[in-house]
C-alpha positions as CSV (number, residue, x, y, z in Angstrom):
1,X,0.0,0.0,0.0
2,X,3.1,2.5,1.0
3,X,3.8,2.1,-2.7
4,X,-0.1,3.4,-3.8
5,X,1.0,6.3,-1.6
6,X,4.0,6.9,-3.1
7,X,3.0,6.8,-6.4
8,X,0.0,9.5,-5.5
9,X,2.1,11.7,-4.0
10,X,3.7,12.0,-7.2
11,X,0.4,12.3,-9.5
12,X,-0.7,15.2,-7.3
13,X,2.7,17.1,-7.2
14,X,3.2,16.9,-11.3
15,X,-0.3,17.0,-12.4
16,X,-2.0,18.9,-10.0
17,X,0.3,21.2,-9.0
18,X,-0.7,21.3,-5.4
19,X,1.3,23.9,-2.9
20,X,3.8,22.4,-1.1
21,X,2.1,22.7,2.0
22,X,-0.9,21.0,1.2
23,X,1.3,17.6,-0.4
24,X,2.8,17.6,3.1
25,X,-0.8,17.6,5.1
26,X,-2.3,15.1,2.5
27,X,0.4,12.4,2.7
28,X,0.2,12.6,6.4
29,X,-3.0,12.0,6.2
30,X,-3.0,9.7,4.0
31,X,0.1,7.1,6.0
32,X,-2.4,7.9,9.1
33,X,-5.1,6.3,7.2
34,X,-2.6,3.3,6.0
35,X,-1.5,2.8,9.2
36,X,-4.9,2.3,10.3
37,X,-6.2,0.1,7.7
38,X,-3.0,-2.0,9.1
39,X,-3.8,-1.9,12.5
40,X,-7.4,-3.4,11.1
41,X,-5.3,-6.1,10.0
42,X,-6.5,-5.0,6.0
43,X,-3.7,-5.8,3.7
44,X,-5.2,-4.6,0.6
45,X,-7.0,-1.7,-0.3
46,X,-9.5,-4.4,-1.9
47,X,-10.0,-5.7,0.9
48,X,-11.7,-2.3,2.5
49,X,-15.5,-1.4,2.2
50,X,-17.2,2.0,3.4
51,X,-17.3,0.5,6.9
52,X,-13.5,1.7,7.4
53,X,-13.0,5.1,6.4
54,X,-15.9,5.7,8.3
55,X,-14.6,3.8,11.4
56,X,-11.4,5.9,10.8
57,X,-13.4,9.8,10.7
58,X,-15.0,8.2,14.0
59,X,-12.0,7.5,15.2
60,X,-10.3,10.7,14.6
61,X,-13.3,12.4,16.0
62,X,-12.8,10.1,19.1
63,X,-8.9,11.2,19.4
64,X,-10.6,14.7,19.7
65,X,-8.5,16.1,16.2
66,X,-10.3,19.1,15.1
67,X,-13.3,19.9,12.6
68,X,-10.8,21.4,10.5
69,X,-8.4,18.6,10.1
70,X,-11.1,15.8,10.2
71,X,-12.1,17.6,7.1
72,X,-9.0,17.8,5.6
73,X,-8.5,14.6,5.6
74,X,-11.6,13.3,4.3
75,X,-10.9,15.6,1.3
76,X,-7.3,13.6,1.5
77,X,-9.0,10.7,1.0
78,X,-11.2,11.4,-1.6
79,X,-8.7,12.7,-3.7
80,X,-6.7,9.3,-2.9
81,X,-9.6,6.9,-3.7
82,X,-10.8,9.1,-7.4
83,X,-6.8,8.5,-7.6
84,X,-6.7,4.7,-7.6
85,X,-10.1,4.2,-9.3
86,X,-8.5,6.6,-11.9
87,X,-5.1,4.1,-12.6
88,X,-7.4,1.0,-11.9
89,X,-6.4,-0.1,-8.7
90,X,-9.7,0.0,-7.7
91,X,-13.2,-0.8,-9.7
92,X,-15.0,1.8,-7.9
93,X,-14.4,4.8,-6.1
94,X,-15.5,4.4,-2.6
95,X,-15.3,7.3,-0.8
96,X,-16.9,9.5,-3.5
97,X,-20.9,8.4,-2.4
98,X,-20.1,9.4,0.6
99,X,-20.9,12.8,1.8
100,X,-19.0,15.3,3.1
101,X,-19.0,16.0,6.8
102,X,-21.9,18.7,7.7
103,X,-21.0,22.1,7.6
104,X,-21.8,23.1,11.5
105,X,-19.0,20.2,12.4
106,X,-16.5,22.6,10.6
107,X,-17.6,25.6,12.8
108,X,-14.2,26.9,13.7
109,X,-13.4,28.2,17.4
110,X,-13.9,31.8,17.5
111,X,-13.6,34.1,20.3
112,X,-16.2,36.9,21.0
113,X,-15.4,40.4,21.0
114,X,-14.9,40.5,24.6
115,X,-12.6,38.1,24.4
116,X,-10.5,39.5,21.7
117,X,-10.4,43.3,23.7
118,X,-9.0,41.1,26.4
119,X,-6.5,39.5,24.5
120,X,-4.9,42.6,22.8
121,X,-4.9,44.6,26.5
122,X,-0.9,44.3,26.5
123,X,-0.2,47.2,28.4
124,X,3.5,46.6,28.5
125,X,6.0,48.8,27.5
126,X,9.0,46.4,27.1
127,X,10.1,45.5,23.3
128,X,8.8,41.9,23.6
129,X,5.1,43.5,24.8
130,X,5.5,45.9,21.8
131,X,5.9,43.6,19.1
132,X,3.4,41.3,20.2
133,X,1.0,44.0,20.6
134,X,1.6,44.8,17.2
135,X,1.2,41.4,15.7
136,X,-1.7,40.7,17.8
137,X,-3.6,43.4,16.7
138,X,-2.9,43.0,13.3
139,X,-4.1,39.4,12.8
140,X,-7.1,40.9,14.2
141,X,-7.3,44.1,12.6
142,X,-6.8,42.3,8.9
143,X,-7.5,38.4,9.3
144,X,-3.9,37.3,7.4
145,X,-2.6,34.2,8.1
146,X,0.2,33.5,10.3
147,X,2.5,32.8,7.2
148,X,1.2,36.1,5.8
149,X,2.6,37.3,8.9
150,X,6.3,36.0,9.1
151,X,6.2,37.2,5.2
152,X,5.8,41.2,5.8
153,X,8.0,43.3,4.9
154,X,8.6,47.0,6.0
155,X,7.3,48.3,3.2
156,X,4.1,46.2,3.0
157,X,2.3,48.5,5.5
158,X,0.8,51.6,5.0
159,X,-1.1,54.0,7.0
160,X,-4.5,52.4,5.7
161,X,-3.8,49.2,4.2
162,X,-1.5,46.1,4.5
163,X,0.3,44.2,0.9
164,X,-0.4,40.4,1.2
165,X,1.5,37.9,-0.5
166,X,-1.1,34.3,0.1
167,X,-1.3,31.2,-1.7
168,X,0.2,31.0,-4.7
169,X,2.1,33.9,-4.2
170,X,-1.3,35.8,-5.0
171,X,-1.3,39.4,-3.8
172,X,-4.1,41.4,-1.8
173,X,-4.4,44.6,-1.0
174,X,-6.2,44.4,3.1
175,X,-7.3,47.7,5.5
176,X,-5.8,48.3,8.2
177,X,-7.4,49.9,11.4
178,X,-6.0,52.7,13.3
179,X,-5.6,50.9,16.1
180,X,-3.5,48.3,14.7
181,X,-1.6,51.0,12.9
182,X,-0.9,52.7,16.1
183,X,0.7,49.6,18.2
184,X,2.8,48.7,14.8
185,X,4.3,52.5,14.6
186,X,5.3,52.4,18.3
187,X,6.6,48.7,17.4
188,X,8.6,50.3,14.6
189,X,9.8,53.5,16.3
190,X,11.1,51.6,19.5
191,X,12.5,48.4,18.4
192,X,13.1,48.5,14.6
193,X,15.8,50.9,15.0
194,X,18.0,48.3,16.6
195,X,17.3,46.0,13.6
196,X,17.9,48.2,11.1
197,X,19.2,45.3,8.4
198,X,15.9,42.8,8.6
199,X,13.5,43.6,5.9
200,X,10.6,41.8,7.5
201,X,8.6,43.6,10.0
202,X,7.8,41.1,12.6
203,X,11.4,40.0,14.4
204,X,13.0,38.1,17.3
205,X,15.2,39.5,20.2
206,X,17.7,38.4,18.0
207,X,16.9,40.7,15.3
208,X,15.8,37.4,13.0
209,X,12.4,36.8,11.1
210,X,9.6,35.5,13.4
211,X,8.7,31.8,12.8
212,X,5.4,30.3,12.5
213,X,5.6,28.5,15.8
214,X,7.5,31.8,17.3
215,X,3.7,33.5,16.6
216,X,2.0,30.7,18.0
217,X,3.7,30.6,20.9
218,X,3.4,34.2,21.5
219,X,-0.3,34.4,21.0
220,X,0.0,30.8,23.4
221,X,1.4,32.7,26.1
222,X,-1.4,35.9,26.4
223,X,-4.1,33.6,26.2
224,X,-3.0,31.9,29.2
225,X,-1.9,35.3,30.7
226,X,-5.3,36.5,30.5
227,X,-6.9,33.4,31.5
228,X,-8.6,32.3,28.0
229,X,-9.7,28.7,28.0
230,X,-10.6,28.5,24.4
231,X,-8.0,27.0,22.0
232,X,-6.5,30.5,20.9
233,X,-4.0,30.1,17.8
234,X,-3.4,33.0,15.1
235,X,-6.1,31.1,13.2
236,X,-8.4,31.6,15.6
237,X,-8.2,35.8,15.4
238,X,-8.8,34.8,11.5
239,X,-11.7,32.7,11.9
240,X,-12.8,35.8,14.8
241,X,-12.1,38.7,12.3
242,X,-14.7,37.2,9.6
243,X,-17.1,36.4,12.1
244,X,-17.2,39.5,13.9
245,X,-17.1,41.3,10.4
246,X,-20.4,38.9,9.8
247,X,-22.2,39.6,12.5
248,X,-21.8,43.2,12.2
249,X,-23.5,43.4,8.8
250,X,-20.1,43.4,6.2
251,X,-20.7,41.7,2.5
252,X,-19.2,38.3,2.0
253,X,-17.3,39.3,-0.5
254,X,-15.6,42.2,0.9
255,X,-14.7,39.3,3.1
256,X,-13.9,37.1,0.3
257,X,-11.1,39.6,-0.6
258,X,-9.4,40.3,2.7
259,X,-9.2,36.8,3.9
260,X,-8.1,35.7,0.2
261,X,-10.4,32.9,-0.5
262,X,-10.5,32.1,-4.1
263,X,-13.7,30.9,-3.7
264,X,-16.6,32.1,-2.3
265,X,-17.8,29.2,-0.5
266,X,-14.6,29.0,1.8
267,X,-15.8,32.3,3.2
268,X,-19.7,31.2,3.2
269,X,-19.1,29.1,6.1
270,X,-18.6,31.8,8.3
271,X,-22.4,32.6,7.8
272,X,-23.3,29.2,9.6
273,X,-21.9,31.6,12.4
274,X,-23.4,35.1,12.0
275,X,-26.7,36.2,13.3
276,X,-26.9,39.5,10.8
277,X,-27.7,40.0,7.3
278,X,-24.6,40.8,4.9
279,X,-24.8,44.2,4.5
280,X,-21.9,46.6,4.6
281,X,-17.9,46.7,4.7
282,X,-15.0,46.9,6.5
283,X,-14.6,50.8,7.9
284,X,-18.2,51.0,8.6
285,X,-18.5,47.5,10.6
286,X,-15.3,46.0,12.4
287,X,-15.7,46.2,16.2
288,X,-12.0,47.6,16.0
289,X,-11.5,50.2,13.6
């Protein structure tokens, strides 16, 4: 079976021309379903029926893995099994008459507004509390993704507005409120001028480019601070940004375009989420601005 796996990895890196990031996350999730289908004591992938992969979504549910990932790999899968029905390995294509999992199990964690005030009340003056403010209030203020994030450059942010590079190297113009704007120009005038050389705008103590997990860990560390039980990741002030946008009247597709969803129905599952009609935009509607 390893060689099945192998084999797809390389149909979906040549043909489909999937982002790096996204190979990675499929073939993990793909050897987790192998090894699985092992532990079942199936040697063969002809020897499987619908009985399994649903026993292994139930049992990721049971190991308490997020919505999110469940779903990711259940598109894994399906992109696996229209694989092998497509070189013949199979005669039918198993996972396809299934169904994908309901949309209100894919409800992401989201703070409320409350919480986020909370969150971004870093009232220390120390470089450390500075920088984090900044970030912090930026993932809120715009909705980028953490990667987004360790990408910036100085020259990226304006007065108003913020230059995303996302997916596919795809650029986005995203507003910026003044509140954001404020905590990254007192980031800027107190710490970047020890760090003169680094392009990028979010940096370490030691004057490097933040990390993904650096940001993580940061936004880790005030959520505990400030007593937060929810699961608090830079994600999470994504998934809070839209929502809070949502609830607040702003059109999906002014959404759309800040969060950088190519399609539409990424963004439409915040809406399983609001409790307002989509009416207006950004300025008019962030709790933030």
């Amino acid at each position: 079976m390893d060689e099945y796996l192998n084999n797809f990895i390389v149909y979906i890196s040549s043909e489909k021309g999937l982002l790096k990031n996204t190979i990675q996350a499929y073939r993990r999730d793909i050897t987790s379903f192998l090894v699985f289908l092992k532990k079942k004591e199936k040697k063969s992938l002809n020897d499987i029926s619908f009985k399994e992969i649903i026993s292994y979504l139930a049992y990721m549910k049971m190991e308490s893995l997020q919505s999110s990932s469940i779903y990711r790999a259940f598109m894994a899968l399906k992109v696996f099994f229209r694989f092998l029905k497509k070189e013949n390995i199979l005669t039918i294509d198993l996972i396809s008459y299934l169904d994908a999992p309901k949309v209100w199990q894919l409800i992401p964690e989201v703070m409320t507004p409350k919480e986020v005030e909370n969150l971004l009340n870093i009232e220390g003056k120390k470089i450390l509390d500075l920088r984090d403010k900044a970030l912090l209030e930026l993932f809120y203020a715009t909705g980028i993704r953490v990667s987004e994030a360790c990408d910036l450059k100085l020259g990226d942010i304006t007065e108003e507005y913020v230059k995303v590079k996302g997916k596919g190297e795809k650029e986005r113009i995203v507003p910026v409120g003044k509140k954001a704007i404020l905590a990254i120009n007192e980031y800027l005038i107190t710490f970047r001028p020890k760090a003169q050389k680094e392009e990028f705008l979010f940096i370490s103590q030691r004057g490097k480019k933040m990390d993904r997990s650096n940001m993580w860990r940061r936004i880790k560390f005030y959520a505990k601070q400030k007593g937060i039980t929810k699961d608090i990741s830079p994600h999470t002030l994504r998934h809070s940004f839209a929502t809070h946008l949502l609830e607040n009247g702003a059109d999906l597709r002014v959404i759309q375009e800040m969060l950088g969803h190519s399609d539409i129905s990424t963004t439409d599952r915040y809406t399983q989420i609001s409790k307002s009609h989509v009416k207006k935009a950004f300025d008019q509607f962030h709790p933030r601005p």
